[in-house]
C-alpha positions as CSV (number, residue, x, y, z in Angstrom):
1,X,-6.8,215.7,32.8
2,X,-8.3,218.5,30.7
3,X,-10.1,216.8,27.6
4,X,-10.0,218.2,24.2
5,X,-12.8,218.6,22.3
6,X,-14.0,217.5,19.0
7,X,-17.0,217.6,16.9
8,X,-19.5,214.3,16.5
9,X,-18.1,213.4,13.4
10,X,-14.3,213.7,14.0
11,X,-15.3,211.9,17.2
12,X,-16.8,208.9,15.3
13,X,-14.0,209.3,12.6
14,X,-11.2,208.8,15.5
15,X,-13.0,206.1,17.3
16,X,-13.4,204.1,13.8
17,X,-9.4,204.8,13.2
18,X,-8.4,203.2,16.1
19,X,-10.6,200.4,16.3
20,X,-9.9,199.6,12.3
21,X,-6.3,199.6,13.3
22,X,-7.0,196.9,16.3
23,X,-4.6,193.6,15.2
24,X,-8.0,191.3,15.9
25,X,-9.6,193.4,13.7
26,X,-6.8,193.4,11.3
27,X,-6.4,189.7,11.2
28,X,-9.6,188.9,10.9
29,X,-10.8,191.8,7.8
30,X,-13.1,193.5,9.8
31,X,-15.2,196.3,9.2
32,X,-17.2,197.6,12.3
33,X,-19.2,200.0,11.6
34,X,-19.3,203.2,14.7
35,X,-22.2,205.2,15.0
36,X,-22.6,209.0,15.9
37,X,-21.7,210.2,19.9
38,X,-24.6,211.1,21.2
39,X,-24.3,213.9,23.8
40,X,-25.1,213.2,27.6
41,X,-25.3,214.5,30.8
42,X,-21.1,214.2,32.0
43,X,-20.6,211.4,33.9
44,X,-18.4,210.7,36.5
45,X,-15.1,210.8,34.7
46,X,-16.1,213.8,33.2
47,X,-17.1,212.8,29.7
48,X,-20.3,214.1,27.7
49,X,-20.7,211.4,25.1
50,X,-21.1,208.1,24.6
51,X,-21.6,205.7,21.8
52,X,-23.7,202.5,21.6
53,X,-25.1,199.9,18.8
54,X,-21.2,199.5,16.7
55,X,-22.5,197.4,13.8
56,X,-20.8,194.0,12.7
57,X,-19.3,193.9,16.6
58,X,-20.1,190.6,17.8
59,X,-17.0,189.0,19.7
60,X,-15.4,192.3,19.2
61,X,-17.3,194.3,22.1
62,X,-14.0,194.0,24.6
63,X,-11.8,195.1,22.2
64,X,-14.6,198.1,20.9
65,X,-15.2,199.1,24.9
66,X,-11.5,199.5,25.5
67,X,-11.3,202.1,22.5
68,X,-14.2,203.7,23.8
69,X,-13.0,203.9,27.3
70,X,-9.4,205.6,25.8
71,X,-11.0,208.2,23.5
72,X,-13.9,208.9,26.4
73,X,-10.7,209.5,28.5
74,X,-9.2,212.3,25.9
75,X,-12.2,213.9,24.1
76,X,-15.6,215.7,24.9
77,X,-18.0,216.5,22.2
78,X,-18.5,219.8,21.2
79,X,-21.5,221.4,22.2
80,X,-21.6,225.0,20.5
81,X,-24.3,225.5,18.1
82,X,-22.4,226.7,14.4
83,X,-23.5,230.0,14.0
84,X,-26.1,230.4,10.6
85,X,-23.7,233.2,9.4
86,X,-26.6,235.3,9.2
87,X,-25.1,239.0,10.7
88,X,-28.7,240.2,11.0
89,X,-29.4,237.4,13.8
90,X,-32.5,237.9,15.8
């Protein structure tokens, strides 16, 4: 499966949507907080990111891993450098 590709913060911003919309999460008012992807070599599935160290996770983690494991599955992080816009690069 070809993965799409998103930057680090629309990657953290759809890893928190779909964990804040998790029913144990739900049900109990929840509010984990996801850091950053960091990039990293890819691994074996393919993937070039992972994330690490949710905040407010404990007895969560399963839930949290199964997420991660899903959006791991459909995204890579984007690894172009935003040009400075500067014509006159050198």
């Amino acid at each position: 499966m070809i993965r799409k590709t998103l930057n680090a913060s629309q990657l953290q911003q759809e890893v928190s949507r779909r964990i804040q919309k998790l029913p144990e999460i739900v049900e109990d008012g929840v509010k984990i907080r996801v850091p950053r992807p960091q990039l990293q070599e890819v691994d074996k599935t393919g993937c070039n990111w992972n994330m690490t160290h949710f905040g407010n996770a404990i007895g969560f983690e399963p839930d949290i891993e199964r997420v991660l494991t899903a959006v791991r599955a459909e995204y890579n992080l984007a690894t172009e450098v935003k040009r400075s816009g500067n014509p006159f690069e050198d």
